[in-house]
N, C-alpha and C positions, 0 to 999 in steps of 0.2 A: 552718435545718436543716444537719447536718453533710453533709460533701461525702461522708462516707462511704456516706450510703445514697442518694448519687446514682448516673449512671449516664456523669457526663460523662468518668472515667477507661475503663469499658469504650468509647467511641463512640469516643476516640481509640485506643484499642487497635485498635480495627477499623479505621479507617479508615489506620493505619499498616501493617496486613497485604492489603495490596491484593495482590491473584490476578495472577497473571503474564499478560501479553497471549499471546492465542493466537498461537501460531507453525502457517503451513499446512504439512502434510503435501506439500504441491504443490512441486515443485521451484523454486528460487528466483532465476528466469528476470529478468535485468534488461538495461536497457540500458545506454548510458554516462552518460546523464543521470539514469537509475535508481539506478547503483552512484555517482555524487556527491551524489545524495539522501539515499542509503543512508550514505557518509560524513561526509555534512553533520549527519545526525541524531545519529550517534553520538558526533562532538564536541559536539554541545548538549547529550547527553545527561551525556558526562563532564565538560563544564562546569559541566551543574547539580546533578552528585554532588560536585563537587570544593566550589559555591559551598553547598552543604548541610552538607558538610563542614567547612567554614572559618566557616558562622554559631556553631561551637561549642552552643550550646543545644541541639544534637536535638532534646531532650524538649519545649520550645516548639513543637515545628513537626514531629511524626517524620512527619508526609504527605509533606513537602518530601523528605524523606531516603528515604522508601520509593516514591516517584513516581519519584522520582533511578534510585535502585537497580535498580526494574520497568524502567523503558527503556532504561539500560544494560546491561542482562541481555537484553532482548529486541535494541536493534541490535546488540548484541556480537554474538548469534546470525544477527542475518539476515546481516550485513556477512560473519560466516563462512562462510555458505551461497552467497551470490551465487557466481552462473553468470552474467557477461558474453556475451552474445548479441550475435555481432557482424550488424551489417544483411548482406543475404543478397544474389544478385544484383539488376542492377536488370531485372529482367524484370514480366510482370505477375500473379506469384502472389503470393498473400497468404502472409507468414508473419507470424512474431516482428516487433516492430519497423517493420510497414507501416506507411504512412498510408492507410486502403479512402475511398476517397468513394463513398457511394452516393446511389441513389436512389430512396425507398420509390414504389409503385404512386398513393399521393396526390398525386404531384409533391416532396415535401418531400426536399432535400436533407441526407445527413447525411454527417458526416465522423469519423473514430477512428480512431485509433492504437492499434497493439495494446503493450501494456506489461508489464510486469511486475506482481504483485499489490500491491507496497509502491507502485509509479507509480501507480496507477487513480484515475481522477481522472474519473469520465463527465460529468461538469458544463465539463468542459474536453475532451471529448473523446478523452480517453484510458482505456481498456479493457482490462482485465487478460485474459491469455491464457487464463485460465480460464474467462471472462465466456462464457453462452450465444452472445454476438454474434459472439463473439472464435473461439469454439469453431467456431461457422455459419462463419465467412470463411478461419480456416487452409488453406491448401489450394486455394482455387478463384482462379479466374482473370479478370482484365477480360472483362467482358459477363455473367459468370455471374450466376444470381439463387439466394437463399436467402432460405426461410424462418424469418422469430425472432418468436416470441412475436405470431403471428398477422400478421405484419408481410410484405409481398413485395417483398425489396431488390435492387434489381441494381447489381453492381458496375463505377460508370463509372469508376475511378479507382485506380493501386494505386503508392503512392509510397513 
């Protein structure tokens, strides 16, 4: 069968027009370790446009070249948005940047750092400021309790 009535030149078309990664609306609140994430990514990113670039073939590979493109367009953007959040006093309110230790009503300890949205990481315990949890602890103080998602935590901890 001729390649012409296939479909394999439209699937790499498609998959060479890949949609831009959402950028949030939310202001783009980092820390110091957030805003060298934030630069860390965007040289990989223009590494991997540059090494896209220098395979000469596009047309073998344009996923590589437009994966390249999408990310460097998207950290170009955040890297210019970052707002450095500097850590706040050390007193015992939760802002930007805390480490909260709590302790749910089950006994179970938990611990999170509130982050930026490009940091969140809740499998490592780091929580974007816009996270329900994040949203619950801004503001309150060692010993308070808040309610998340059916949950009753009180705050023994705020570093």
């Amino acid at each position: 069968m001729s390649v012409a009535f296939t479909k394999e030149g439209d699937s790499e078309a498609s998959a060479a027009d890949l949609p831009d990664r959402p950028i949030s609306a939310h202001p783009n609140f980092v820390t110091r370790e957030g805003l060298a994430a934030l630069e860390d990514a965007f040289a990989a990113a223009r590494a991997a446009y540059s090494a896209a670039q220098a395979a000469g073939d596009i047309g073998a590979d344009r996923t590589a070249m437009a994966r390249a493109t999408r990310d460097l367009r998207y950290y170009a953007a955040r890297r210019a948005s970052a707002q450095l959040i500097a850590p706040g006093p050390q007193d015992a309110v939760v802002r930007f940047a805390s480490r909260v230790q709590l302790k749910a009503e089950d006994g179970a300890s938990l611990s999170y750092r509130i982050v930026g949205e490009d940091e969140a990481d809740p499998v490592h315990g780091l929580v974007s400021y816009i996270a329900p949890i994040a949203r619950a602890l801004i503001g309150q103080t060692l010993g308070d309790t808040v309610k998340v998602a059916g949950r009753t935590l009180t705050i023994t901890g705020v570093d």
